[in-house]
Phi, psi and omega in degrees: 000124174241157177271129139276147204284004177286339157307288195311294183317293119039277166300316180290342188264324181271356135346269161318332190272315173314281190321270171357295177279018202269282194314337207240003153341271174308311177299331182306306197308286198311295159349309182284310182302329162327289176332297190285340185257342161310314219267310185332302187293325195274347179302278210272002190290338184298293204303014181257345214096332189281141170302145163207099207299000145254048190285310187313278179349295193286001171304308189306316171323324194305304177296331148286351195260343217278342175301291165319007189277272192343295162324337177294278171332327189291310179282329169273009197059027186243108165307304206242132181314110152304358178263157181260358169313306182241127168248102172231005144177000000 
């Protein structure tokens, strides 16, 4: 079999990319759930009380986000939804 190098190369690189990225996973992983539970709160903030001057924009969005929510919430230190829209459990 021959390998070519654009194959090997490839391989060397996403190598080099594993190491790198190795030690610095879990801050990677934890950053993103930062993120994602920041964009939630900025999602769900009218319906907490807080203004939230693209609450229209941000309608479409709900059906895609509402399977996360429970895991949000969960993660936010609320046994129970705070909302009274969604009920997930």
């Amino acid at each position: 079999m021959d390998v070519s190098m654009k194959d090997k190369f490839k391989r060397i690189v996403q190598l080099y990319d594993d190491m790198i990225r190795l030690p610095h996973k879990t801050e990677i992983a934890r950053e993103l759930r930062d993120e994602e539970d920041l964009f939630l709160l900025l999602l769900y903030s009218d319906m907490l009380g807080l203004p939230n001057p693209v609450f229209y924009y941000t309608l479409e969005l709900y059906p895609y986000i509402v399977e996360k929510f429970h895991d949000w919430h969960l993660r936010m230190g609320m046994e129970h939804s705070p909302l009274d829209g969604i009920r997930c459990c």
